[in-house]
N, CA, C and O of each residue as an XYZ file, in Angstrom:
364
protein
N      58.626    -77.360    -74.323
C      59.352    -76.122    -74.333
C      60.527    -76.251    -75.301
O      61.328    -77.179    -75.185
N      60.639    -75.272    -76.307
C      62.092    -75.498    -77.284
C      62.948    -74.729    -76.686
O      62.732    -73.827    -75.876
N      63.993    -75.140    -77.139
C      65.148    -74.782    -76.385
C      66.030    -74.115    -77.846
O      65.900    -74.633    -78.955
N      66.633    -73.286    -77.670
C      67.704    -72.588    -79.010
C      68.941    -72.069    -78.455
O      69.351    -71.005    -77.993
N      69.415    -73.350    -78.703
C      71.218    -72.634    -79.102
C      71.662    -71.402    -79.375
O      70.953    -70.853    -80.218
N      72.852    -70.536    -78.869
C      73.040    -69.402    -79.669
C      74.339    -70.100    -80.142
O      74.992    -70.988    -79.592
N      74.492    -69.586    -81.076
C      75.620    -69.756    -82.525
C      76.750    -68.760    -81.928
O      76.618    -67.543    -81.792
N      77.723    -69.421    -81.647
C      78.844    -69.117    -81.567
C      79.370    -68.448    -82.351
O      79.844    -69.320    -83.080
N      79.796    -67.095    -82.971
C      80.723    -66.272    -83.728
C      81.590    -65.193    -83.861
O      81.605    -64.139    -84.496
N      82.381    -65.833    -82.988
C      83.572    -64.560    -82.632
C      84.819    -65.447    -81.898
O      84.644    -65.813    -80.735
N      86.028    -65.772    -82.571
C      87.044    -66.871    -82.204
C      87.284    -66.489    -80.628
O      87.864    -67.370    -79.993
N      86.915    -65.276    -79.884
C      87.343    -65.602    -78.345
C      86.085    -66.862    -77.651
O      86.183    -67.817    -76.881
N      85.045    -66.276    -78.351
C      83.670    -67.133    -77.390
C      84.079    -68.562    -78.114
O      84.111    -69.487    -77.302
N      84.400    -68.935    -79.478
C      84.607    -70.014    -80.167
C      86.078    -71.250    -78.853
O      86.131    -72.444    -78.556
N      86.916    -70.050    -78.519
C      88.056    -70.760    -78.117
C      87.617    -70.954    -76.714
O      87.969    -71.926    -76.046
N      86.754    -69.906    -76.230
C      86.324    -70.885    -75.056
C      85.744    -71.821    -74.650
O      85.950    -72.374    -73.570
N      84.784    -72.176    -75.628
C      83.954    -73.534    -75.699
C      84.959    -74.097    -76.244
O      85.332    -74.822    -75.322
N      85.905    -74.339    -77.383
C      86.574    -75.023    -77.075
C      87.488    -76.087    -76.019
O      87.692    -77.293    -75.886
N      87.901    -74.709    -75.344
C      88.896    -74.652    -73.902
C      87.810    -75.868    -72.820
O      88.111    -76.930    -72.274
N      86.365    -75.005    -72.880
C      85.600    -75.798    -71.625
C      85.280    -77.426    -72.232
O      85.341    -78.192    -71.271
N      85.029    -78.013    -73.244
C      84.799    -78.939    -74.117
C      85.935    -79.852    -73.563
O      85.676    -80.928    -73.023
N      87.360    -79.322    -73.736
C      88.856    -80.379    -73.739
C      88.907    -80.369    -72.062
O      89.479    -81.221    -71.381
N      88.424    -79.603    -71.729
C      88.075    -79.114    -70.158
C      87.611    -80.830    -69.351
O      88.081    -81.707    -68.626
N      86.447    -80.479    -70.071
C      85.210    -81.696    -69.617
C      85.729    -82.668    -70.001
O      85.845    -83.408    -69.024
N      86.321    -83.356    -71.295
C      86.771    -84.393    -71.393
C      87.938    -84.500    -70.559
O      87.908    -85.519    -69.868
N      88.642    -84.002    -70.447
C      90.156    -84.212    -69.448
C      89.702    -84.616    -67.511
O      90.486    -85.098    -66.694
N      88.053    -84.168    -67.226
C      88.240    -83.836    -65.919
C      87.767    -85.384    -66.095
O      88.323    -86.239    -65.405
N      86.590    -85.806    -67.154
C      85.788    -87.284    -67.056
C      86.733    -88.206    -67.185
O      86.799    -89.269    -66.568
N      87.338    -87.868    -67.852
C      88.561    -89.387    -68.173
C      89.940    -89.209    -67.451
O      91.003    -89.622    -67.914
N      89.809    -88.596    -66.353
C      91.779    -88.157    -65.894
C      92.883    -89.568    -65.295
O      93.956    -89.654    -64.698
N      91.805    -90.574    -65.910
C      92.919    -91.304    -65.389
C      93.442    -92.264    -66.654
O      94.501    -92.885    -66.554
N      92.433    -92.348    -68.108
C      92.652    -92.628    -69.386
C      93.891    -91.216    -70.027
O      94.814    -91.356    -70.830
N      93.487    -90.078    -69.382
C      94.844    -88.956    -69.978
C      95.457    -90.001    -69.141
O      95.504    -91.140    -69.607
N      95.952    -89.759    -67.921
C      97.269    -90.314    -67.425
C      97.620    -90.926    -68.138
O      98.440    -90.405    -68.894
N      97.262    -92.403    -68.391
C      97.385    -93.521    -69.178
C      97.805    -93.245    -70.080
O      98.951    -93.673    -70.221
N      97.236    -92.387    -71.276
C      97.431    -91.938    -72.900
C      98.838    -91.129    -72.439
O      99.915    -91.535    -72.876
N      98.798    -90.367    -71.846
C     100.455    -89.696    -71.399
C     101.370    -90.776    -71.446
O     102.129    -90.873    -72.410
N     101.386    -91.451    -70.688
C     102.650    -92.229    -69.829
C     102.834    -93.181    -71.024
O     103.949    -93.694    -71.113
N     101.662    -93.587    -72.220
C     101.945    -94.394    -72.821
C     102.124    -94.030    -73.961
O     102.604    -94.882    -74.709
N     101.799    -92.550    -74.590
C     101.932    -91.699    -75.765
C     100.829    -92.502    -76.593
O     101.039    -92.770    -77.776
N      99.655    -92.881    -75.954
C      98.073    -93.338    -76.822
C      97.305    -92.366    -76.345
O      96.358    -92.717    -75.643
N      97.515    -90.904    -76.603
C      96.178    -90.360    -75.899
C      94.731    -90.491    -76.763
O      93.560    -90.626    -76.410
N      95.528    -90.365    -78.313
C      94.721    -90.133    -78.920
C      94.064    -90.826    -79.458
O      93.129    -90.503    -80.191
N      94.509    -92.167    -79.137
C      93.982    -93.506    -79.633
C      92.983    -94.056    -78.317
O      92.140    -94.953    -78.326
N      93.311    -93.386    -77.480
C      92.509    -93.815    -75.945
C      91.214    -92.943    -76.119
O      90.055    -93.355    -76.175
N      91.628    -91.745    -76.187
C      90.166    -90.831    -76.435
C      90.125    -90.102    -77.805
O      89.986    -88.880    -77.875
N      90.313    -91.307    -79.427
C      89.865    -90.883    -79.633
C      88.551    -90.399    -80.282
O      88.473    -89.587    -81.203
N      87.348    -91.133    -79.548
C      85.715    -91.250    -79.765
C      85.303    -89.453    -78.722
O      84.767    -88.360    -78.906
N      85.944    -90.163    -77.765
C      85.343    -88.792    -76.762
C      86.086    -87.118    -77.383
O      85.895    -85.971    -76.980
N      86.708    -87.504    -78.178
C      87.581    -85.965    -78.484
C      86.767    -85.851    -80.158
O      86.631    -84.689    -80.542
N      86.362    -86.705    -80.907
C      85.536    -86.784    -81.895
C      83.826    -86.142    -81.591
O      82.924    -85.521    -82.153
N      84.190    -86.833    -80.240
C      81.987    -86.266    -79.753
C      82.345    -84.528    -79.307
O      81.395    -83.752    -79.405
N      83.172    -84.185    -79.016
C      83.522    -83.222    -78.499
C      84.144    -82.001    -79.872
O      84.315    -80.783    -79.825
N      84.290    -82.729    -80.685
C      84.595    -82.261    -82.147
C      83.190    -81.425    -82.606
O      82.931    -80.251    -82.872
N      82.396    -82.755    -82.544
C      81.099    -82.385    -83.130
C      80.464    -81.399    -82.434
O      79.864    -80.424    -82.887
N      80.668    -81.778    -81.100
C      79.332    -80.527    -80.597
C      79.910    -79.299    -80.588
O      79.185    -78.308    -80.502
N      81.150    -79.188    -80.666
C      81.843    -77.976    -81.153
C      81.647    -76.799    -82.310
O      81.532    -75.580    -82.188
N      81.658    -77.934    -83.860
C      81.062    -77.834    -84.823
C      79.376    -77.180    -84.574
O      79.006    -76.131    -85.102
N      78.998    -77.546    -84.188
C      77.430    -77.315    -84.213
C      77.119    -76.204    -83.351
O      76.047    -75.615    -83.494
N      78.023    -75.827    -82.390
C      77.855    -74.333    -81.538
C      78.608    -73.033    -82.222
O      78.699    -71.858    -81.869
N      79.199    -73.906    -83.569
C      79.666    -72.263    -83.933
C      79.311    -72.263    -85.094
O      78.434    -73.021    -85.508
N      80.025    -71.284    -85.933
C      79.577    -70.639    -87.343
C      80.221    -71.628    -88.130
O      81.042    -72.258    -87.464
N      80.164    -71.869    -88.934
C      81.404    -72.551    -90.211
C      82.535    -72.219    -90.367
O      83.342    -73.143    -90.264
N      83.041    -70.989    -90.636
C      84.144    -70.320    -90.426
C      84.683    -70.988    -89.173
O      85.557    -71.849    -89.267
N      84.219    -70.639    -88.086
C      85.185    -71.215    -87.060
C      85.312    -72.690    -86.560
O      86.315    -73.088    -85.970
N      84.110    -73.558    -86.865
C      84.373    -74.608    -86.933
C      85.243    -75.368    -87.961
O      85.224    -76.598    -87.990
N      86.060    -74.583    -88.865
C      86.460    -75.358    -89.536
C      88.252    -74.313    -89.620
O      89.158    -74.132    -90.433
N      87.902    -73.911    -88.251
C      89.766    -73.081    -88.050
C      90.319    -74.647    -87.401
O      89.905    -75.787    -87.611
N      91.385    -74.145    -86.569
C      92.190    -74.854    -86.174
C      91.911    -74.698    -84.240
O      92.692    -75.151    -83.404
N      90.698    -74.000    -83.950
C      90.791    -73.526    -82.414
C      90.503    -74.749    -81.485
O      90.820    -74.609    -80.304
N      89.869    -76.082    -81.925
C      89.627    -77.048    -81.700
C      90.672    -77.721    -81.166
O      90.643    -78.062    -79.984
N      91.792    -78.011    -82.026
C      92.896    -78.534    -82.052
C      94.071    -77.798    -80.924
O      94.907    -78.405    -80.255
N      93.877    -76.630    -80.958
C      94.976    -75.566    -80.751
C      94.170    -75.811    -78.593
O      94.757    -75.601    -77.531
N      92.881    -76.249    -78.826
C      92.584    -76.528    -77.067
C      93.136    -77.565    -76.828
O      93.689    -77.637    -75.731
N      93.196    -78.683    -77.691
C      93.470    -79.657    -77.350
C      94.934    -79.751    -76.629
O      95.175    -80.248    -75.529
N      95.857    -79.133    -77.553
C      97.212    -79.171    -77.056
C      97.231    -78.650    -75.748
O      97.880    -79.015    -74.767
N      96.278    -77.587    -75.913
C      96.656    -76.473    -74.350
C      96.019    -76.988    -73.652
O      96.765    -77.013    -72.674
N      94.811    -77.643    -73.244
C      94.396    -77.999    -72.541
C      94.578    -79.513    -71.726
O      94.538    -79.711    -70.512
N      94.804    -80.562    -72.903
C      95.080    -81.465    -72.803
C      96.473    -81.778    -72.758
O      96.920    -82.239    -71.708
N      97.006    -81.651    -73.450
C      98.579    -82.261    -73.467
C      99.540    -80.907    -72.553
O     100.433    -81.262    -71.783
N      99.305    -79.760    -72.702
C     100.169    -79.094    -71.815
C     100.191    -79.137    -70.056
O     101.087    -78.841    -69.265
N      98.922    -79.596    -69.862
C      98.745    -79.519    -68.711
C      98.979    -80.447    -68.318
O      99.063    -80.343    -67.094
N      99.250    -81.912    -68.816
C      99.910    -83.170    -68.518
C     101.417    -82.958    -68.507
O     102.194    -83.872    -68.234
N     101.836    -81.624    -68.835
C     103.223    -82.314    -68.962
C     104.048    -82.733    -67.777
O     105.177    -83.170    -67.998
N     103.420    -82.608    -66.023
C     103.822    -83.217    -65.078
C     103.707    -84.695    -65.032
O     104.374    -85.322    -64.209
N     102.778    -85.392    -65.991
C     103.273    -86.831    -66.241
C     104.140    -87.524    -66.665
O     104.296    -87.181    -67.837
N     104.773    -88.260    -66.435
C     105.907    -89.170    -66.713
C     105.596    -89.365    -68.390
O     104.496    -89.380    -68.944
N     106.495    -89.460    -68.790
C     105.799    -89.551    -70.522
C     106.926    -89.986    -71.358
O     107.801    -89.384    -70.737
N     107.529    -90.555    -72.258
C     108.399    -91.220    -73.233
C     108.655    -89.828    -74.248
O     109.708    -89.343    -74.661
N     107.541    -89.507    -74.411
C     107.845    -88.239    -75.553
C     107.849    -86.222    -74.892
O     107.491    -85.161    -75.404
N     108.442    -86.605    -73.607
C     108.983    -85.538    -73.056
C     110.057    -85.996    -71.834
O     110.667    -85.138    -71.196
C-alpha cells in the first residue's frame, strides 16, 4: 500500500508542524532539556534530534517555507520559552 504525504503550504499549517515537531522532541528528551537549560548546552545536547526534526520538517513543506525562519522561531517558543521555569545561568 503507498502511502503520500500532503505538502505542507501555507505558514499557519507550516508553523504547526513545526510547533508539534519541537513538541515531540521536548516531551522525548525532558530531562536532556532540563539538563541543556540548567547548563546553557541545549543545543549541543540535542543537537542531532533538532537536526532530524529539521529535516522532516523540510520535506513536509514547500521550499519557500522550509527555508523561512518558522523552524527556528518553534524552537524558541516551544523549547526554550517554556523552560524558562528552569534554573538557568542565562536567565
Amino acid at each position: 500500500m503507498e502511502s503520500f504525504m500532503h505538502i505542507i503550504d501555507t505558514p499557519e499549517q507550516a508553523r504547526r508542524l513545526a510547533r508539534a515537531i519541537i513538541s515531540d522532541i521536548a516531551i522525548y528528551n525532558r530531562e536532556t532539556v532540563e539538563r541543556g537549560i540548567k547548563t546553557d548546552c541545549i543545543f549541543d545536547l540535542l543537537g542531532n534530534e533538532l537536526e532530524e526534526g529539521r529535516q522532516h520538517f523540510s520535506l513536509r513543506v514547500v521550499p519557500e517555507l522550509a527555508a523561512s525562519n518558522l523552524y527556528d522561531i518553534a524552537i524558541v517558543d516551544v523549547l526554550i520559552k517554556r523552560a524558562g521555569k528552569i534554573e538557568s545561568p542565562i536567565w
